[in-house]
Structures are given as structure tokens and as C-alpha cells.
Biopython code that builds the backbone (N, CA, C, O; Angstrom):
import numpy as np
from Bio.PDB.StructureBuilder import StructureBuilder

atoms = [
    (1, "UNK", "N", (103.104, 99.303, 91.068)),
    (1, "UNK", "CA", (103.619, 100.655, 91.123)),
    (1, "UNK", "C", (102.535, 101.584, 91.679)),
    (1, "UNK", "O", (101.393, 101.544, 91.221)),
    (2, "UNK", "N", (102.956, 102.582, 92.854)),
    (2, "UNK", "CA", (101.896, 103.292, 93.218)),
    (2, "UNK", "C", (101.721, 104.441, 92.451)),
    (2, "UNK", "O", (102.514, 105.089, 91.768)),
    (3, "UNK", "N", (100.519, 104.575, 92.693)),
    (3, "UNK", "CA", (99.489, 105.972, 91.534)),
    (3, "UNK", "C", (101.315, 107.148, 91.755)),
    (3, "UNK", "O", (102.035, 107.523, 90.831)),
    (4, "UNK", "N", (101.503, 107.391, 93.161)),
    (4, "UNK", "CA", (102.145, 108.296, 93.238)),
    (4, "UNK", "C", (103.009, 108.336, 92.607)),
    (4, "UNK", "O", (103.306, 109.478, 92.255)),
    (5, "UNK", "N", (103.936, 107.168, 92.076)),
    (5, "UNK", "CA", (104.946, 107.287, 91.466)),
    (5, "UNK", "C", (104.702, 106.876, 89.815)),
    (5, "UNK", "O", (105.616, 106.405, 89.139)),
    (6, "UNK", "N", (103.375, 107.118, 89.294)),
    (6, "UNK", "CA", (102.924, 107.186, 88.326)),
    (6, "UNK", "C", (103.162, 108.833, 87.590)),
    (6, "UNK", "O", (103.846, 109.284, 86.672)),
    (7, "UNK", "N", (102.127, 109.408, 88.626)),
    (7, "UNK", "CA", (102.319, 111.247, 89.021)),
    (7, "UNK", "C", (103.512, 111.857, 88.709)),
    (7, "UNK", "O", (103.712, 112.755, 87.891)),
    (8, "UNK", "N", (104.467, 111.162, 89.602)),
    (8, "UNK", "CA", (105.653, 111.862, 89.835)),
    (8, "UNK", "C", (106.158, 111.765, 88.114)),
    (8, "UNK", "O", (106.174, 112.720, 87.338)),
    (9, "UNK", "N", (106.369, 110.994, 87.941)),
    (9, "UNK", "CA", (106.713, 110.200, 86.345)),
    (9, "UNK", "C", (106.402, 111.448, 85.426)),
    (9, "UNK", "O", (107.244, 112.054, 84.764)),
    (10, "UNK", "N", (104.869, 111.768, 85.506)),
    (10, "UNK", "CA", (104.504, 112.693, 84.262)),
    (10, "UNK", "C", (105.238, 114.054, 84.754)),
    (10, "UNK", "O", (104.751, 114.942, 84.054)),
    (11, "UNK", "N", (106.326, 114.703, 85.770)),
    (11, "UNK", "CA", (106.407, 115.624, 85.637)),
    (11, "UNK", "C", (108.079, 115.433, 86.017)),
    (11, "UNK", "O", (108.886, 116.133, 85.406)),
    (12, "UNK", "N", (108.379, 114.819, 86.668)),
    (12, "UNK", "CA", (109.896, 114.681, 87.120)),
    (12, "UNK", "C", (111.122, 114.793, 85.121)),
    (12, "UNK", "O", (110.937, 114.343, 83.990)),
    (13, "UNK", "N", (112.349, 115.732, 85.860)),
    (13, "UNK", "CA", (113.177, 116.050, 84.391)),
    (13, "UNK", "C", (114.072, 114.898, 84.715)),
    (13, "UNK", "O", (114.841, 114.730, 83.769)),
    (14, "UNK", "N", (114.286, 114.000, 85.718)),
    (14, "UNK", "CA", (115.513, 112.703, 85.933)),
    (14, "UNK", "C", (114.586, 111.982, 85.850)),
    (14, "UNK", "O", (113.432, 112.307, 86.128)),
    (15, "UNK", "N", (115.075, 110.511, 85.318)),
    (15, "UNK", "CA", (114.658, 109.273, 86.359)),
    (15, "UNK", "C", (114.066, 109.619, 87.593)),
    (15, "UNK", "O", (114.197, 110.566, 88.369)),
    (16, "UNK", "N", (113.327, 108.517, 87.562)),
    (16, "UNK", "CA", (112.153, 108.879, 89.186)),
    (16, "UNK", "C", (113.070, 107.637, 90.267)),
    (16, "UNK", "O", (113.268, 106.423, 90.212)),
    (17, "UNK", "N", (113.535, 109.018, 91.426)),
    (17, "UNK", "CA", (113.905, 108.151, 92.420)),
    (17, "UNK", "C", (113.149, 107.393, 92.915)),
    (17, "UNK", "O", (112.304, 108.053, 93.519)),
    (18, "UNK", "N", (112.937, 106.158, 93.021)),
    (18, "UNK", "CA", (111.638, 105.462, 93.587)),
    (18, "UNK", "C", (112.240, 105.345, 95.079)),
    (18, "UNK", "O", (111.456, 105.770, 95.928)),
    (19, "UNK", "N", (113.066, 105.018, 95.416)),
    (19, "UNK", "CA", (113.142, 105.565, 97.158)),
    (19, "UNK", "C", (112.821, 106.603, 97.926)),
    (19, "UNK", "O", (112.625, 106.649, 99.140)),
    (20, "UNK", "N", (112.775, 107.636, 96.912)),
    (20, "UNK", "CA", (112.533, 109.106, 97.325)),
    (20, "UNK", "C", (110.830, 108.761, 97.625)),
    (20, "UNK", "O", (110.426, 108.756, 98.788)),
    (21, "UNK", "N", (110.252, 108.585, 96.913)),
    (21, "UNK", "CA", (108.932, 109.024, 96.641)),
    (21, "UNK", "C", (108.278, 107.780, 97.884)),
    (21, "UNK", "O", (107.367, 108.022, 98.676)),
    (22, "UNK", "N", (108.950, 106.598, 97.778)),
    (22, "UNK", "CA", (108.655, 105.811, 98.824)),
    (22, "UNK", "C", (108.719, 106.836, 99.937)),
    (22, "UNK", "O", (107.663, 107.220, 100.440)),
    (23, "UNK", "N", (109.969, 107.341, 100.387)),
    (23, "UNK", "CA", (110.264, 107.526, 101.692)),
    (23, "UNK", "C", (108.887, 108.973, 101.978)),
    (23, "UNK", "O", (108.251, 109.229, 103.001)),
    (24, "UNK", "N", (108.848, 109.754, 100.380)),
    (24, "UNK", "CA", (107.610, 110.788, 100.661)),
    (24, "UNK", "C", (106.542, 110.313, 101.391)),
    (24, "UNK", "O", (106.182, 110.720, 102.496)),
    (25, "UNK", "N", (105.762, 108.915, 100.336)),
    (25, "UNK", "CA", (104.698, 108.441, 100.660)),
    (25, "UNK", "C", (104.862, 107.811, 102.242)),
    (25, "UNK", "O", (103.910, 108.013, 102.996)),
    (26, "UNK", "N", (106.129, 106.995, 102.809)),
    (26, "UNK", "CA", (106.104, 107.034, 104.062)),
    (26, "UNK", "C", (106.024, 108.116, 105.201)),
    (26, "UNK", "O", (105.301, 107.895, 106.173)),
    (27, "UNK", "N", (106.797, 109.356, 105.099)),
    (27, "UNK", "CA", (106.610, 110.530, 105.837)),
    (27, "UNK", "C", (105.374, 111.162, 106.015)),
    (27, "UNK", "O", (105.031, 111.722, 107.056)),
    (28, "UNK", "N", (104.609, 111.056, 104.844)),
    (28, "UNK", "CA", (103.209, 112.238, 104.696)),
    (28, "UNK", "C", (102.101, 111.232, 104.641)),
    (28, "UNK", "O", (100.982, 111.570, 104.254)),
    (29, "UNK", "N", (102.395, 109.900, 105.048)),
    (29, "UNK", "CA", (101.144, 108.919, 104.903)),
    (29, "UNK", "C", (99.860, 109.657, 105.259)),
    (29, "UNK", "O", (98.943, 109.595, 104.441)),
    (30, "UNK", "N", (99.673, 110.405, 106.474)),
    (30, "UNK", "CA", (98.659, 111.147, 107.487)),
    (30, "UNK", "C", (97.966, 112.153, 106.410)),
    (30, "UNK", "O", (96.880, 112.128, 105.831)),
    (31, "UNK", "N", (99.155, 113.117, 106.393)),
    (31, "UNK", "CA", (98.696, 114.126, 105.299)),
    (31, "UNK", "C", (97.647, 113.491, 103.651)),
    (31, "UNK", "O", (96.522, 113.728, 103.210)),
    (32, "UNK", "N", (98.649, 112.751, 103.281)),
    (32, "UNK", "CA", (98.433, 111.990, 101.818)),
    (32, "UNK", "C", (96.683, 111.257, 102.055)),
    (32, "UNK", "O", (95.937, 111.093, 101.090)),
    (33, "UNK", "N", (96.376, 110.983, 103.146)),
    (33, "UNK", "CA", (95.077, 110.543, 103.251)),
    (33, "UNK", "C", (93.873, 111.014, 103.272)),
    (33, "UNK", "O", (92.782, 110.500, 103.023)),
    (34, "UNK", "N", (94.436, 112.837, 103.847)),
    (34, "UNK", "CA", (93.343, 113.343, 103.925)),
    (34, "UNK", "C", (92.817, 114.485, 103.001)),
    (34, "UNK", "O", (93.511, 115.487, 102.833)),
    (35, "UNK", "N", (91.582, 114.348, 102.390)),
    (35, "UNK", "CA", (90.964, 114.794, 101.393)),
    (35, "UNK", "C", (91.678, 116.574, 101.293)),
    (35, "UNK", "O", (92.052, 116.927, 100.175)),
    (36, "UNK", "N", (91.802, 117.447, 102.307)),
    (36, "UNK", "CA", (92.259, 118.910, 102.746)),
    (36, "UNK", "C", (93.684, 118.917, 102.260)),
    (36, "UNK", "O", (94.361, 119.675, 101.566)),
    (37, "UNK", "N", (93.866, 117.847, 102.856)),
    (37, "UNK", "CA", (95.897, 117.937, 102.501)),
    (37, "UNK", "C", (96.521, 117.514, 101.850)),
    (37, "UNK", "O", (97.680, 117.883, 101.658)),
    (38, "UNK", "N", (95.887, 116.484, 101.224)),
    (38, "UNK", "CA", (96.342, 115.819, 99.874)),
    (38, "UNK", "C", (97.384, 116.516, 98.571)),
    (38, "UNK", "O", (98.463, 116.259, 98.037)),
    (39, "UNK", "N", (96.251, 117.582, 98.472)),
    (39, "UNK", "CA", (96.777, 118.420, 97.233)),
    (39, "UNK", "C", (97.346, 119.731, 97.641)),
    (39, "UNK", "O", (97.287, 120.094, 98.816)),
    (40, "UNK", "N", (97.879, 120.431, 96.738)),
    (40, "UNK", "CA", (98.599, 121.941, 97.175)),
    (40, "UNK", "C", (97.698, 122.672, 96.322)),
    (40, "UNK", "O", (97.301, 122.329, 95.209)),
    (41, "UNK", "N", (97.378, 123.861, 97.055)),
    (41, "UNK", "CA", (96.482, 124.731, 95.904)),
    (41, "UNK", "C", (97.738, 126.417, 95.862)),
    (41, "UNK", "O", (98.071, 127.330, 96.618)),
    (42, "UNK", "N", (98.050, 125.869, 94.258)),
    (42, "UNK", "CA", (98.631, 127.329, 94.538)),
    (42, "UNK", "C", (97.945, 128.697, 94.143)),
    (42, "UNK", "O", (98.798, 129.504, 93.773)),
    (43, "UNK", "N", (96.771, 129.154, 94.112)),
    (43, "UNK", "CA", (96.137, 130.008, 94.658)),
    (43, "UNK", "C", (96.494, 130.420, 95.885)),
    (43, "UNK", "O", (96.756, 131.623, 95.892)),
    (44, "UNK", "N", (96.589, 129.972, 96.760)),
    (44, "UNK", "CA", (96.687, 130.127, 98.226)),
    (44, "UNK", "C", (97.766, 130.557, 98.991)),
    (44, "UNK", "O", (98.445, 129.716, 99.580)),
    (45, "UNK", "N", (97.964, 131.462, 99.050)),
    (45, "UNK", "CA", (99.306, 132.420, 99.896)),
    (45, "UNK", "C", (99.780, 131.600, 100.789)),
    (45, "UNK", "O", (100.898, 131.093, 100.883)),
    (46, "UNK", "N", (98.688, 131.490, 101.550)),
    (46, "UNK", "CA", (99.156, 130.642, 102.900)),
    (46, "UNK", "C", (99.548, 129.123, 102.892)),
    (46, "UNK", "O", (100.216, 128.548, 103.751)),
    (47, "UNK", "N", (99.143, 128.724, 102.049)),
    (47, "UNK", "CA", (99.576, 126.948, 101.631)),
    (47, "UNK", "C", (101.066, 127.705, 101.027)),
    (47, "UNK", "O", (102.118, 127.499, 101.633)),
    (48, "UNK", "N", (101.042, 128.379, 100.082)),
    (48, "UNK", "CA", (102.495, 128.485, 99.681)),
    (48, "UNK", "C", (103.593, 128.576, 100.574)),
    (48, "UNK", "O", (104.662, 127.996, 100.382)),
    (49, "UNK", "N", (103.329, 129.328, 101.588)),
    (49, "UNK", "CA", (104.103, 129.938, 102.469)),
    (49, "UNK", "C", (104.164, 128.713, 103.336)),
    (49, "UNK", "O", (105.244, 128.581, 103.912)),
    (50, "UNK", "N", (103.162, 127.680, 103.592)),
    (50, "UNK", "CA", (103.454, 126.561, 104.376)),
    (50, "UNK", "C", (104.517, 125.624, 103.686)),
    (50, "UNK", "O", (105.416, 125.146, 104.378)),
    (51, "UNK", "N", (104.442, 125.367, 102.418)),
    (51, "UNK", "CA", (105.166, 124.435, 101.485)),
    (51, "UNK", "C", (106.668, 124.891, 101.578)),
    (51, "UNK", "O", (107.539, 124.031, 101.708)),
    (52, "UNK", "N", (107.018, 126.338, 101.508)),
    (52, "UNK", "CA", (108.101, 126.865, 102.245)),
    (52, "UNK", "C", (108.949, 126.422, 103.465)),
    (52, "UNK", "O", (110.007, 125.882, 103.787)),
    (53, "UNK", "N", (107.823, 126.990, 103.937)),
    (53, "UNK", "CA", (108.253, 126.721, 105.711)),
    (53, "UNK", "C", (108.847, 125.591, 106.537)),
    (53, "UNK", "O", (109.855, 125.380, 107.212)),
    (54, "UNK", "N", (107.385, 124.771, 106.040)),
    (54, "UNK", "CA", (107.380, 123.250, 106.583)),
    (54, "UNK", "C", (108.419, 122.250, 105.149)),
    (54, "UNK", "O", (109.437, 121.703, 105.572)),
    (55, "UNK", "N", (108.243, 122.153, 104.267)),
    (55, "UNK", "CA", (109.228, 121.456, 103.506)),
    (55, "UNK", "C", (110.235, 121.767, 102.933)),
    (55, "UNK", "O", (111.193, 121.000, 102.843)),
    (56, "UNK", "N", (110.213, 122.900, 102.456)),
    (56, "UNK", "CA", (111.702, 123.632, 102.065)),
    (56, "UNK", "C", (112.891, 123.996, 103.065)),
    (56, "UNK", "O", (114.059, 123.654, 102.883)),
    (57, "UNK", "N", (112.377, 124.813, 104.257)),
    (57, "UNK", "CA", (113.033, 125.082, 105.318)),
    (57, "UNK", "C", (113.053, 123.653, 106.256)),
    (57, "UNK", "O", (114.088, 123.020, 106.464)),
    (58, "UNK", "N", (112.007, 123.352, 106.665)),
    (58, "UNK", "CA", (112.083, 122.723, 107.978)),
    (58, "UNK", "C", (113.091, 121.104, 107.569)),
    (58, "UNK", "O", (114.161, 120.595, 107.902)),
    (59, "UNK", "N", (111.655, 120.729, 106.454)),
    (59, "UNK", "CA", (112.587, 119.249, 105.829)),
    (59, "UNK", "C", (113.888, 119.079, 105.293)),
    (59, "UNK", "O", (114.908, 118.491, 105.652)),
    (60, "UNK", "N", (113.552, 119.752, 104.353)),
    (60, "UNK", "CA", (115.430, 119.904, 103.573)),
    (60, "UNK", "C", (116.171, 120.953, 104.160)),
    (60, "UNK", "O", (117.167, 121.285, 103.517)),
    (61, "UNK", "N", (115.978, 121.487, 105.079)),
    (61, "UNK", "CA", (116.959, 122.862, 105.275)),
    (61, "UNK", "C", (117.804, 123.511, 104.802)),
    (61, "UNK", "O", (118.986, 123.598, 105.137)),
    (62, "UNK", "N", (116.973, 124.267, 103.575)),
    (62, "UNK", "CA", (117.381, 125.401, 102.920)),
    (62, "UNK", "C", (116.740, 126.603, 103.170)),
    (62, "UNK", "O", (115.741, 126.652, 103.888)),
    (63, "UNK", "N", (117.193, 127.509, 102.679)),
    (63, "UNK", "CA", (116.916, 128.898, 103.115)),
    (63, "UNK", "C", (117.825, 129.627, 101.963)),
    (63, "UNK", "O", (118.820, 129.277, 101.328)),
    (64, "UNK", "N", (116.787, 131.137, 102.000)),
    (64, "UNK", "CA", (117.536, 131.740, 100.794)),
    (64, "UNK", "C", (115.533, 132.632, 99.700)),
    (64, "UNK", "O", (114.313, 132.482, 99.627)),
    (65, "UNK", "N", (116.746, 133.501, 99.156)),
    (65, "UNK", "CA", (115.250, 134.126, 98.294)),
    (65, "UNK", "C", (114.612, 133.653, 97.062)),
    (65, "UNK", "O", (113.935, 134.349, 96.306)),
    (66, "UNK", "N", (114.909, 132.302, 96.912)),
    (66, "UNK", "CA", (114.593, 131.950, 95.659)),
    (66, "UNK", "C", (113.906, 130.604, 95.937)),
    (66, "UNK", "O", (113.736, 129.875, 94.960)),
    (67, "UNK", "N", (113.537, 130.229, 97.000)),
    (67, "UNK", "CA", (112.278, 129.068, 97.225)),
    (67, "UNK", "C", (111.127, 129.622, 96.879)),
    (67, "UNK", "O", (110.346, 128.888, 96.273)),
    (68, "UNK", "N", (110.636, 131.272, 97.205)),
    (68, "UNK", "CA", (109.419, 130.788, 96.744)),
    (68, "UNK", "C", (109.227, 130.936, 95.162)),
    (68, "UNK", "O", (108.196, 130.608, 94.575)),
    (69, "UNK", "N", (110.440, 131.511, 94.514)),
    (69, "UNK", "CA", (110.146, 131.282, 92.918)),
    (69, "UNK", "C", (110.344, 130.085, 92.580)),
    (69, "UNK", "O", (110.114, 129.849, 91.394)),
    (70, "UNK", "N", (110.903, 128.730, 93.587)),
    (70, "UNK", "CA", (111.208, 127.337, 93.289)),
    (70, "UNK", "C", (109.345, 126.739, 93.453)),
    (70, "UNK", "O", (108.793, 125.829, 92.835)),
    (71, "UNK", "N", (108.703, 127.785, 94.650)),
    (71, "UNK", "CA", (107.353, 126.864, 94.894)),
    (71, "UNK", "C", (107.150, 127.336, 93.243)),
    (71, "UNK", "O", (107.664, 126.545, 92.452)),
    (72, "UNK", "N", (106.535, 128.400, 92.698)),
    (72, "UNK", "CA", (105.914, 129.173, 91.905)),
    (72, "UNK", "C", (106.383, 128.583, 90.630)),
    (72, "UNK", "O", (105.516, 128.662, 89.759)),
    (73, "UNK", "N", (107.788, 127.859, 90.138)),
    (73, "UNK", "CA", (108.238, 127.393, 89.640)),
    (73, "UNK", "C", (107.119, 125.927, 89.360)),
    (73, "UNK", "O", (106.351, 125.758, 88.413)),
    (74, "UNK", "N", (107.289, 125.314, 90.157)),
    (74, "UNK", "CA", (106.479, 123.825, 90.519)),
    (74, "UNK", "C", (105.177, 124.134, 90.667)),
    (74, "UNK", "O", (104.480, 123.146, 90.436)),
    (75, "UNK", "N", (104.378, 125.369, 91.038)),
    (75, "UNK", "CA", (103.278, 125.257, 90.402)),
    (75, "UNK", "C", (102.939, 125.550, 88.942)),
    (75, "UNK", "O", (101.803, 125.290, 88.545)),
    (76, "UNK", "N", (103.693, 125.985, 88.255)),
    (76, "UNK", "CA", (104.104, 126.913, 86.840)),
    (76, "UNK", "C", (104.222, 125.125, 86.165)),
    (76, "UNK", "O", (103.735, 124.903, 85.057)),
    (77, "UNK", "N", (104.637, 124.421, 86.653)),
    (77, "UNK", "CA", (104.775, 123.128, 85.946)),
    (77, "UNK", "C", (104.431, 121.889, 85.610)),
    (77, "UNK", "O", (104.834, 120.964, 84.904)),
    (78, "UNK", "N", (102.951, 122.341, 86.840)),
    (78, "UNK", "CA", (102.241, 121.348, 87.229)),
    (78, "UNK", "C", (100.422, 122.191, 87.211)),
    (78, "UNK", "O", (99.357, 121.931, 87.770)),
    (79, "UNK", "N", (100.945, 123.357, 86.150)),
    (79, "UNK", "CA", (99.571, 124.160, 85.734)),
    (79, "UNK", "C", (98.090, 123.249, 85.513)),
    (79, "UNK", "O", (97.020, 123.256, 86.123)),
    (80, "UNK", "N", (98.606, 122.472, 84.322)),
    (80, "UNK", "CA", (97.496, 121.951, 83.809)),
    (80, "UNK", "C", (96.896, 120.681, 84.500)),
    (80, "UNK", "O", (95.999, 120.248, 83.776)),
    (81, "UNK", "N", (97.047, 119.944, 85.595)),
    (81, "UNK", "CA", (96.699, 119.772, 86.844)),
    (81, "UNK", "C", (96.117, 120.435, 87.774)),
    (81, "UNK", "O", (96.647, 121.264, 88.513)),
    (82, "UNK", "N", (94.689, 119.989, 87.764)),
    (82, "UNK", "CA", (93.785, 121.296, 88.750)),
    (82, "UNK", "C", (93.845, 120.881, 89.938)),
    (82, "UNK", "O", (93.629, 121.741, 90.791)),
    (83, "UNK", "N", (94.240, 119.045, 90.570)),
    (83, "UNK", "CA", (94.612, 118.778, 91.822)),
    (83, "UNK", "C", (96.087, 118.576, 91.672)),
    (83, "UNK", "O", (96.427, 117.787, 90.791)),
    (84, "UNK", "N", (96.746, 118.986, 92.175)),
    (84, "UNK", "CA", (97.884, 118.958, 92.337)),
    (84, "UNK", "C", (98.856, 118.742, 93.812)),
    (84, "UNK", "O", (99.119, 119.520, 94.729)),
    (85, "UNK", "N", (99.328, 116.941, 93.480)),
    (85, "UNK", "CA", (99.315, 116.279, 94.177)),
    (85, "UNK", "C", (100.695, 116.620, 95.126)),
    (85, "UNK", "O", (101.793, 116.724, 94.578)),
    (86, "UNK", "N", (100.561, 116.756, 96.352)),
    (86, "UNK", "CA", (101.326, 117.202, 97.608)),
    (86, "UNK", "C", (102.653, 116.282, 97.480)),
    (86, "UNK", "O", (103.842, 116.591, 97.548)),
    (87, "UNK", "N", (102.052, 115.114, 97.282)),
    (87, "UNK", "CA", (103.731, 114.258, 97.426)),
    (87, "UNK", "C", (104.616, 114.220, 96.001)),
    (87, "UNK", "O", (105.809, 113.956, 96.151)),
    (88, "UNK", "N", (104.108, 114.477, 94.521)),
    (88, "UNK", "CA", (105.008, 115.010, 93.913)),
    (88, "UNK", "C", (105.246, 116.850, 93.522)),
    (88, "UNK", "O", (105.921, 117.481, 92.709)),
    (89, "UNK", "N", (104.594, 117.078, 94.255)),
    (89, "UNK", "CA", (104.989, 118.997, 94.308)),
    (89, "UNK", "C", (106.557, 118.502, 94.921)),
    (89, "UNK", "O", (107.696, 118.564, 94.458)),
    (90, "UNK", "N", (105.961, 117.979, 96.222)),
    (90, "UNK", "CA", (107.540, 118.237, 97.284)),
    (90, "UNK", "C", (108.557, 117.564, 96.633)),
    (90, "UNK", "O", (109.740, 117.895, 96.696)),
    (91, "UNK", "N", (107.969, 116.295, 95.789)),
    (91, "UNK", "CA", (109.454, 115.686, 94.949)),
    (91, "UNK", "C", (109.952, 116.347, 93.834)),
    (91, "UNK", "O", (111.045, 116.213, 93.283)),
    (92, "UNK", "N", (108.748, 117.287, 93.490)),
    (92, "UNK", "CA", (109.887, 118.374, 91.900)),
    (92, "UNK", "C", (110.595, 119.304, 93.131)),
    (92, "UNK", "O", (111.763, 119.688, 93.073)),
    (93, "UNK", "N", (109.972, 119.499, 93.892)),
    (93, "UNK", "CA", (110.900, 120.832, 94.798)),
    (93, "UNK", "C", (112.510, 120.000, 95.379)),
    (93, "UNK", "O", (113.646, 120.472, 95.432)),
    (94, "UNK", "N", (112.158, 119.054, 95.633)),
    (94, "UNK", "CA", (113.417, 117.987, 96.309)),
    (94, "UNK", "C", (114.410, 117.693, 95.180)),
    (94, "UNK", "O", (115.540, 117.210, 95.248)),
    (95, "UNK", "N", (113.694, 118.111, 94.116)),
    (95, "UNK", "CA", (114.487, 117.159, 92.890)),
    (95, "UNK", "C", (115.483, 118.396, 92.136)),
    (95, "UNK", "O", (116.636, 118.319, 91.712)),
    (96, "UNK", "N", (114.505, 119.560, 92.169)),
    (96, "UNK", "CA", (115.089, 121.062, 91.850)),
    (96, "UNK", "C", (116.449, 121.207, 92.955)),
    (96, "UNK", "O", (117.420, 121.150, 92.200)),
    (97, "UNK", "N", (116.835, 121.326, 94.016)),
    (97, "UNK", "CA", (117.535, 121.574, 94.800)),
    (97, "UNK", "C", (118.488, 120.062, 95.577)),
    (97, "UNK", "O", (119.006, 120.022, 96.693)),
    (98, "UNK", "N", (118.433, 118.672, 94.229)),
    (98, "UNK", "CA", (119.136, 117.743, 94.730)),
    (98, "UNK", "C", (119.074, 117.138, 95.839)),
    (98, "UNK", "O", (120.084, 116.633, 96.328)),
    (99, "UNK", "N", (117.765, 117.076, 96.493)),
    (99, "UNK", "CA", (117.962, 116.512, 97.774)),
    (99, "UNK", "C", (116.913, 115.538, 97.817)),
    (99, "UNK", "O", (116.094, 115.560, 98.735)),
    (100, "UNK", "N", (116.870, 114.724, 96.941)),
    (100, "UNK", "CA", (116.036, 113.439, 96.867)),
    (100, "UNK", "C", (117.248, 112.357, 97.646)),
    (100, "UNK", "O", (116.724, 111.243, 97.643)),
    (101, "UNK", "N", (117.997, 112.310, 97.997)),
    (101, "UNK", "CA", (118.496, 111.558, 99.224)),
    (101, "UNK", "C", (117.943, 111.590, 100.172)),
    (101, "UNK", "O", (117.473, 110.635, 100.790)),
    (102, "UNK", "N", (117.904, 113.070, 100.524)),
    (102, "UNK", "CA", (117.236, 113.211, 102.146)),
    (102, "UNK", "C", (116.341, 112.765, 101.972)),
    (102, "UNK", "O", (116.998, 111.893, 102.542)),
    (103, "UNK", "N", (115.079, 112.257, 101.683)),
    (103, "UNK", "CA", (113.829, 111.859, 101.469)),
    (103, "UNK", "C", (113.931, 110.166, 101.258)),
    (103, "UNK", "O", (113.045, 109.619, 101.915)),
    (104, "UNK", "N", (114.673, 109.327, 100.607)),
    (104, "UNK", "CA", (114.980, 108.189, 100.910)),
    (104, "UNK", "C", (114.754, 107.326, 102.117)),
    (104, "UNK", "O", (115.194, 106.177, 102.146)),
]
sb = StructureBuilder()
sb.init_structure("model")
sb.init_model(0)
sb.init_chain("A")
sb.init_seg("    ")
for serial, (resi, resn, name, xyz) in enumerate(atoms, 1):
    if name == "N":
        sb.init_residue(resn, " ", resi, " ")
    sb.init_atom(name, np.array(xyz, "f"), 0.0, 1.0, " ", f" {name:<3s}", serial, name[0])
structure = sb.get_structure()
């Protein structure tokens, strides 16, 4: 079982899609490797606004005023985690808005 879907485990409210998180760890392999992109810092306006952009909008294509209280949400839940890992942020956000298919 990978670390990631260890992660995902301690924070996911369903069963852990394990296809989902596969298909994460396949999509963001690049990202997931590198020390900068690995994690989400939500401090950071501009990472937030990317996590938006690029995975909320671009990946799942949604839109609407309540993603970024969905990011703020998922960092709110994943507080006590000081690295906070990129490929299950995007799977509580995928998992909040039902679209752990698309990610399969």
C-alpha cells in the first residue's frame, strides 16, 4: 500500500477510493516528486488560488463561489499537518464535490 494512500486514509469521511488516488498518484507523478510541489502550503494566497484554478476549475470543472471555502475547508482539516500532502488535499477536494471518478 502506498504512503499516499496511507495519508489519504487518516483524513478521507468515505472509504478510500483506491483508484482515485492511484489515478492522482499517476497524473501528478512530476509534481509528487518534487520537494517545492509536493505539499500545499496554505499560508500562501497564491498556491491557494493555484489549487483553485489548476484542480478545481481546470481538472474537475467546477466553478462557483464556494471552492475557495472548499480549499480553506481542506486546509481547516488537514491543520495539524505542517506538510500537507498535494495528492490527498486534491482527493478531500475531489471527494467533497463527488468527483473521485474523474480521477480514476
Amino acid at each position: 500500500m502506498s504512503d499516499h494512500l496511507e495519508d489519504v486514509k487518516k483524513y478521507a469521511k468515505k472509504p478510500v477510493n483506491e483508484a482515485a488516488v492511484a489515478g492522482l498518484e499517476k497524473t501528478y507523478r512530476l509534481v509528487l516528486s518534487q520537494a517545492d510541489t509536493r505539499y500545499v502550503a496554505c499560508s500562501d494566497k497564491a498556491e491557494l488560488e493555484t489549487v483553485r484554478k489548476n484542480f478545481l476549475e481546470k481538472k474537475l470543472g467546477l466553478s462557483g463561489d464556494d471552492l475557495d471555502a472548499a480549499v480553506k475547508e481542506v486546509c481547516e482539516t488537514m491543520k495539524a499537518t505542517r506538510s500537507k500532502s498535494r495528492l490527498t488535499f486534491y482527493y478531500l477536494l475531489a471527494e467533497r464535490y463527488g468527483k473521485l471518478d474523474a480521477l480514476a
